[in-house]
Every structure is written in structure tokens, then in C-alpha cells.
ROMARTI-103527 format. One record per residue (C-alpha): residue in three letters; x, y, z. Coordinates in steps of 0.1 Angstrom, whole numbers, plus 5000, padded with zeros to 4 digits. Each point is the difference from the previous one (the first is absolute). Layout:
ALAXYZ/...
//
This chain:
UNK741908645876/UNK498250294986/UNK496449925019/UNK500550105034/UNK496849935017/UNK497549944979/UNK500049644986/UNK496650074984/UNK497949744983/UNK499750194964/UNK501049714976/UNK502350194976/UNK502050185031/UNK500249675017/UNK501449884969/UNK502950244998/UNK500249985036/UNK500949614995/UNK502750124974/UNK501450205026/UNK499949705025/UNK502049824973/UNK503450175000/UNK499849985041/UNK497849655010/UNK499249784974/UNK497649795024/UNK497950325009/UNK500050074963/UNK498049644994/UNK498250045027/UNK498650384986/UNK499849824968/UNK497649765018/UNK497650245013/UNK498450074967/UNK499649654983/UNK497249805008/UNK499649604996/UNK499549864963/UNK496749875013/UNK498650245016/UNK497350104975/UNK499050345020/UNK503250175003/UNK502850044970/UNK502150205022/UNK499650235025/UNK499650374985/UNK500250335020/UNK500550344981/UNK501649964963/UNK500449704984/UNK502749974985/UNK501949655001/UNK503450105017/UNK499549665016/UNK501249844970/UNK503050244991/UNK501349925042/UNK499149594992/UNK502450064965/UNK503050185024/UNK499749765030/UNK500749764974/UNK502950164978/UNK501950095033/UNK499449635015/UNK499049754979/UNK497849885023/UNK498049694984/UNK497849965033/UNK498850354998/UNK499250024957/UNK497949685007/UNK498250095031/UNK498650354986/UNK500049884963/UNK496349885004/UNK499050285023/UNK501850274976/UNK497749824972/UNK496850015021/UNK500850395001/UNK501250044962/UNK496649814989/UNK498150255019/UNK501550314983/UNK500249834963/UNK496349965002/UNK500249595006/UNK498250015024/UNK496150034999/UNK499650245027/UNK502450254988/UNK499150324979/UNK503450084989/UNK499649874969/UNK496450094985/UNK501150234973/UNK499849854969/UNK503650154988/UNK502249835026/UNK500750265019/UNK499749935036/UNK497950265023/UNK500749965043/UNK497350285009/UNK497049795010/UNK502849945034/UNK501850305000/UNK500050324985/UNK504150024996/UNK501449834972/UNK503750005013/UNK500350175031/UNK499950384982/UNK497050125021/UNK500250334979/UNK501549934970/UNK497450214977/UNK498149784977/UNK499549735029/UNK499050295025/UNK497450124972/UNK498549654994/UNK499549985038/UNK498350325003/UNK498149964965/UNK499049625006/UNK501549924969/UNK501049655002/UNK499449894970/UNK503350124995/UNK503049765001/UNK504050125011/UNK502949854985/UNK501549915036/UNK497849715008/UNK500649854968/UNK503350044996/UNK501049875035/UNK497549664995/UNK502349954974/UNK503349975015/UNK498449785028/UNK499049774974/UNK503550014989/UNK501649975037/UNK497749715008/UNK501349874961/UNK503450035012/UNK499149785035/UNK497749744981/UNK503049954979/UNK502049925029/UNK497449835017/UNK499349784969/UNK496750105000/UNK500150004959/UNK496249964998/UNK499550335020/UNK501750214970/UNK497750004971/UNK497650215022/UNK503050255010/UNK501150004964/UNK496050074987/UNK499250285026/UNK503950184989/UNK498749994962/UNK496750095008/UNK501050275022/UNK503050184981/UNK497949964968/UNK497350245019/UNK502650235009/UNK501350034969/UNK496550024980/UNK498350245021/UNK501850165024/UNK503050154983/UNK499750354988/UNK502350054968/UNK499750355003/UNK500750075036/UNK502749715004/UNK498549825032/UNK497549825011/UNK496950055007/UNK496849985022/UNK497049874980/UNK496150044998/UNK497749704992/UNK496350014996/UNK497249895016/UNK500749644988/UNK503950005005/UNK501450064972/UNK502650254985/UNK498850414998/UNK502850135003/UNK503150195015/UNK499550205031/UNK500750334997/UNK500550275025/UNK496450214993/UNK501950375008/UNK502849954979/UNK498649744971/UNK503849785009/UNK500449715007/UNK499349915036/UNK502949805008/UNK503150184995/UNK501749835031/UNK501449745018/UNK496549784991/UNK500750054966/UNK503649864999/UNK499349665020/UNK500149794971/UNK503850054996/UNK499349785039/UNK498049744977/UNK502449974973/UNK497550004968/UNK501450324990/UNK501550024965/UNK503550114997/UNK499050324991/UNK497550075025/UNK502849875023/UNK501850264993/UNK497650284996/UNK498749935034/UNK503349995017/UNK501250314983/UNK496350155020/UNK501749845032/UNK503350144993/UNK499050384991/UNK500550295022/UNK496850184973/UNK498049655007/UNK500149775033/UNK503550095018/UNK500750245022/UNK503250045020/UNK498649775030/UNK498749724979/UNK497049894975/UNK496850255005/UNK496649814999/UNK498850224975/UNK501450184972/UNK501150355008/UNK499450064964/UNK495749855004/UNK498150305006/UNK498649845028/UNK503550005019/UNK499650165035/UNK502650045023/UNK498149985031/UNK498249654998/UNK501149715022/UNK501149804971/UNK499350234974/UNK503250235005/UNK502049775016/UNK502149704999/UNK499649695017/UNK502049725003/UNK498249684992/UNK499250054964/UNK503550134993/UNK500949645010/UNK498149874974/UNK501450234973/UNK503549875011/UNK499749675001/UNK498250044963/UNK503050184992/UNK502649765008/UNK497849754980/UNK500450244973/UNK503950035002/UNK499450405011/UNK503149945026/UNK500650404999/UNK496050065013/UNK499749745018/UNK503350145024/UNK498450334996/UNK496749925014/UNK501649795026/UNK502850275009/UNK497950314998/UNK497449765028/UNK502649925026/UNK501550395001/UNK496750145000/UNK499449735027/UNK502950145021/UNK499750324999/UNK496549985013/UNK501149815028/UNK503050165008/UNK497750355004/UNK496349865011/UNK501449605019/UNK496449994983/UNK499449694976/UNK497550174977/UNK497649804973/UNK500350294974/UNK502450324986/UNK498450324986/UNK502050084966/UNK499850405008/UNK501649935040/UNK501949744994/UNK499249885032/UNK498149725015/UNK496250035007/UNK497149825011/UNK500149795033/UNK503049855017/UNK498049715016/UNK499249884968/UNK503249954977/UNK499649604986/UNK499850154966/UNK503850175004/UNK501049575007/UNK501950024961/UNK503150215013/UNK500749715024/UNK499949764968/UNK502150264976/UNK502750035030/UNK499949624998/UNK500349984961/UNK503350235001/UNK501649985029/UNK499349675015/UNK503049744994/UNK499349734987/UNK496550124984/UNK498649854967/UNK497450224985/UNK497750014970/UNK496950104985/UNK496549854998/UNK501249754971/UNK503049885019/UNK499349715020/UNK502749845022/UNK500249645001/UNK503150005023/UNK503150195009/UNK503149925025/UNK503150215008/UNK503049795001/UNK503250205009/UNK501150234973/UNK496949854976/UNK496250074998/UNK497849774984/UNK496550024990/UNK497649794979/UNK497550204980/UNK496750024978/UNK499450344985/UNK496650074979/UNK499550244973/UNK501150024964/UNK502849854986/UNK501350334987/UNK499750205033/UNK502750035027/UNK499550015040/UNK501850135025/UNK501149815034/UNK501950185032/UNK502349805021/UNK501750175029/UNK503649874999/UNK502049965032/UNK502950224994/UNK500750264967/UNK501349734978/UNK500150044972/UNK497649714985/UNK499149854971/UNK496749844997/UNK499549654977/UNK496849854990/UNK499749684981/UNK503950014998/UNK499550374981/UNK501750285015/UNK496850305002/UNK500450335008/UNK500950085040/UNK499950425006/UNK500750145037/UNK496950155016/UNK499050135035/UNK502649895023/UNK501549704994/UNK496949874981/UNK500449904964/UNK497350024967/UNK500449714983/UNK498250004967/UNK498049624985/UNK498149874972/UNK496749945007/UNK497449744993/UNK503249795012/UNK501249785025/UNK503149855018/UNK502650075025/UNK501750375008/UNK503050025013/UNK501850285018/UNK503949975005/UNK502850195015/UNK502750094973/
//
């Protein structure tokens, strides 16, 4: 996999590393899974935290699960995946994340990277400035979708008395968002300022250029969230999609190109990662983007090879103006997604989703493919799901006895396109 020696303890590396582990060894993807939850009890220790703390613990516990259905495993790390989720929503005593009075959750008090960006520029200028009063979007938009994963597995679990919290904090949260941190005129969202008693100053603004701070990949997350409107839906992805905004021909840049604080000689700043991309893609199969999503996936995995083919080097970054791989080869976990987009559209047999799709169960059964689903969102949205098919077909895809649309994709992988806030049975036959 894409880590060659260094198995490091950094949470949100380990994390990706553990989605890595999942398309080779599912029981070494628990077991990295395991590492970073503590026990419910244990009234010290939510989880264990090195580096950025982001929870990609909780995205690997949501794909162990939709690849296996694996009851044993949802139960055992439910309460332990709760323990750290109550710690980061501000449920816990201890924990600072939540002393704003807006809602918007703050992490630097235990680390000064929000989301693993170390120079991302108005996160590198609140570390040098002491600024924390100042809250990112990042942190609050990824406690949201754990508190919906961990709605999804209380669901299953029957653990109907855990969801009003889950259902508060996502209101609470996306209402936050919404009221304070997005920026009508710039189209994004944005950093904010409180004051001395935690309540809403203002948007952060870059102090050279008077713009707003957070033209980049942090001010985008929510479309990872899902408590954008339709329209800021599709502003935000049209920034993703734009060779004048956020894409370059190797992928999404962290930052802008068009911010005036664009470089192109940072370690993030400049460049394009892989781990964050991820993110982007799975929100855009959520929001039935099928042409992005295969673009982000397709221009990964050939920018992937090419490295390797030159360098044998597995790289954790990609400068836009080179084109080629950079920073240190020991250290790769974070370049774990092109194993999982090489899973989602060339592996047969491979049933994949976004963040709202949650799979109940699926079976192959000669020329048939069956799955049970439960897909979140609103009723008037449509998802996207990839499943690898065994031979080129062709297919047609049928759920709820409704014929939906089935395009060709990568491959022999095929874009089929559902309702959401739905549920029932998918199934995929030869013609």
C-alpha cells in the first residue's frame, strides 16, 4: 500500500492508512481502526490523538461496514466511536472544542492543524499570530458527518434513543454554518472571529489583501457535511471543478489559484494531495456529480502511475507547476485513496457510494447483484452508486422494481443513478 515504512501514529494518516488496509486486509483495517478508540468508560482518554484531529476513524468504521456488513464490528466500536464523537461535539466536560458561543467547533487548544493542511494560509497565520479565537469550517463540518455516520449505525444498532442528540448537534451545527460562516459575496465559507466572550465578530479576512481568508479546500468542506443548499452545492462544486478556481490538470489544489495568497511553492499550499480529494469525491457521488467524481478519481490513479512508473517512490504530495511527486517517500499514508478509487472502478464485484449511502447487505448470485439500501438526503436529490460488473454486459439496474439509469464508466464499472432520502433493494442484472 502506499506507506512503505512508516506506519506513524498521526491519527488522521493512520486513518487513511486503515482505508488503505481495507481494499487488501480487512482484519488489519479493524485492528488500525482499534488503535485510536478508547473504552466508553475510560473518563481520561476520548481517544487517542497525535497530530490533526480529524475523525477519519469514523469515515474507515462507515467503509468497514458498507464493504462487510459486519454487525460484530458496528457494535463493538459504536460506543467507543461515541466516547470519541462526544469529545469533539463539546459533550464532554473536559473538552474545549465547543466554547464559542456560535457553534462553531475550535480543535486548537490540542493542535494547531485543523485538517492536516500544515500551511494552508489562514490556519498557518492563526498559528503564528495566536489567533485562536478564530474557528475553521473543517472541524465543524467533519463533527457533523460523524454524527451522521454514528446516526446511520445507531439506526442499525437500534440504538433509537442515541439519535435525538445526533439529530440536535446536525441542526445546531449546519444552522452555524449557514448563519455565520457563509460569505454571500465570496461564495464559500469561511473562517470566523469571536470576541473575548465567544461570540460572533466576524469573517476572517486575509489582512494583505482585505479577502476572504478561506478560498480553498477548508472552505468547500461543507459540500462533505451535506447542509449546503442546492445552490451553494453547486457554486462550491463549480470552485472544485474550475481550471480559474481549485483544478489543475493533476487534481484539486488546496488553495485557490485565483486567492491572492496562492503560492506555488508551499507543501500544501501549491500542491495536491490525496486525502482531501477523497472527501470531495465521495461528496460528489452523494451529490450525483458521476462526471467529477470519475475525474477526480481518474486524474488520481494516472497521476499515481506515472509517478511510480518514473520515481518507484510512493510520494504524500504533487506540486501543480512539476507535476511530479514531492515530499518524503517514507511517508505516503495520505496517498491510501488511489487504492480505494482503483477499488471503486475496477474491482468486480464492488458496490460503492457516498457518505449518505449506507449498505445494509449485498450478495452476488450468478448473473444478479443484489443489495439492500438506506440513502439519506432530500427527497428531491439523486446519488450516485458504482458497481464493478464482472464482464461488459450490458446491464440494467432495478430498484424497488423501477428500472434507474445504468451509464458505462471506468472499466467495466457502471454509474447507477438513485433517489435519495430512500430505501430498498438494488439490483444489477445481465441483459
Amino acid at each position: 500500500m502506499p506507506d512503505k515504512y512508516f506506519n506513524s501514529l498521526y491519527s488522521w494518516d493512520s486513518g487513511f492508512i486503515g482505508l488503505g488496509f481495507l481494499e487488501l486486509d480487512r482484519r488489519r483495517a479493524i485492528e488500525n481502526l482499534n488503535v485510536y478508540v478508547t473504552e466508553p468508560d475510560d473518563d481520561e482518554n476520548a481517544f487517542v490523538l497525535y497530530g490533526t484531529p480529524l475523525p477519519v476513524q469514523a469515515y474507515l468504521y462507515a467503509e468497514i461496514w458498507n464493504r462487510h456488513q459486519d454487525r460484530d464490528m458496528l457494535e463493538f466500536f459504536y460506543p467507543r466511536l461515541r466516547h470519541f464523537y462526544d469529545f469533539i461535539a463539546g459533550h464532554i466536560p473536559s473538552s474545549t472544542y465547543r466554547t464559542a458561543k456560535t457553534d462553531l467547533l475550535r480543535s486548537w487548544d490540542y493542535f494547531y492543524n485543523s485538517a492536516g493542511w500544515d500551511d494552508y494560509p489562514p490556519q498557518w497565520y492563526i498559528y503564528k499570530e495566536k489567533r485562536y479565537d478564530v474557528a475553521p469550517v473543517a472541524t465543524t463540518a467533519h463533527a457533523i458527518r460523524f454524527a451522521r455516520i454514528l446516526a446511520q449505525a445507531a439506526r442499525t444498532l437500534g440504538r433509537n434513543g442515541d439519535l435525538d442528540i445526533y439529530e440536535a448537534d446536525i441542526k445546531a451545527m449546519g444552522e452555524a454554518l449557514q448563519r455565520y460562516s457563509w460569505d454571500e459575496n465570496e461564495q464559500v465559507f469561511s473562517y470566523i472571529e469571536h470576541d473575548a466572550d465567544g461570540h460572533f465578530r466576524g469573517i476572517f479576512r486575509d489582512p494583505a489583501s482585505g479577502r476572504n481568508f478561506n478560498l480553498g479546500m477548508d472552505g468547500v468542506t461543507p459540500l462533505v457535511a451535506g447542509v449546503c443548499t442546492n445552490r451553494q452545492r453547486d457554486l462550491l462544486f463549480d470552485r472544485l471543478s474550475s481550471p480559474q478556481a481549485m483544478w489543475t490538470p493533476i487534481g484539486i489544489s488546496t488553495v485557490d489559484q485565483q486567492a491572492p495568497y496562492y503560492r506555488t511553492d508551499g507543501y500544501w499550499n501549491g500542491c495536491v494531495w490525496m486525502p482531501h480529494q477523497w472527501f470531495f469525491w465521495k461528496a460528489a457521488l452523494d451529490a450525483n456529480r458521476a462526471d467529477f467524481a470519475r475525474r477526480i478519481a481518474d486524474t488520481a490513479l494516472k497521476l499515481w502511475k506515472n509517478e511510480v512508473d518514473q520515481s518507484f517512490y510512493c510520494l504524500e504530495h504533487f506540486s501543480i507547476t512539476s507535476r511530479r511527486g514531492a515530499g518524503c517517500c517514507h511517508f505516503g499514508g495520505l496517498s491510501s485513496p488511489v487504492l480505494n478509487w482503483y477499488g471503486a472502478y475496477y474491482i468486480p464485484g464492488r458496490l460503492t457510494g457516498g457518505f449518505d449511502t449506507w449498505i445494509a447487505g449485498q450478495k452476488q448470485s450468478g448473473n444478479e447483484f443484489t443489495a439492500e439500501l438506506e440513502i439519506g438526503g432530500n427527497a428531491d436529490d439523486l446519488a450516485t452508486l458504482l458497481y464493478v460488473a464482472e464482464d461488459d454486459g450490458p446491464y440494467a439496474a432495478i430498484y424497488n422494481d423501477i428500472a434507474v439509469p445504468c451509464a458505462a464508466s471506468l472499466g467495466k464499472c457502471l454509474e447507477i443513478t438513485l433517489p435519495k432520502h430512500s430505501a430498498g433493494t438494488l439490483r444489477i442484472v445481465r441483459k
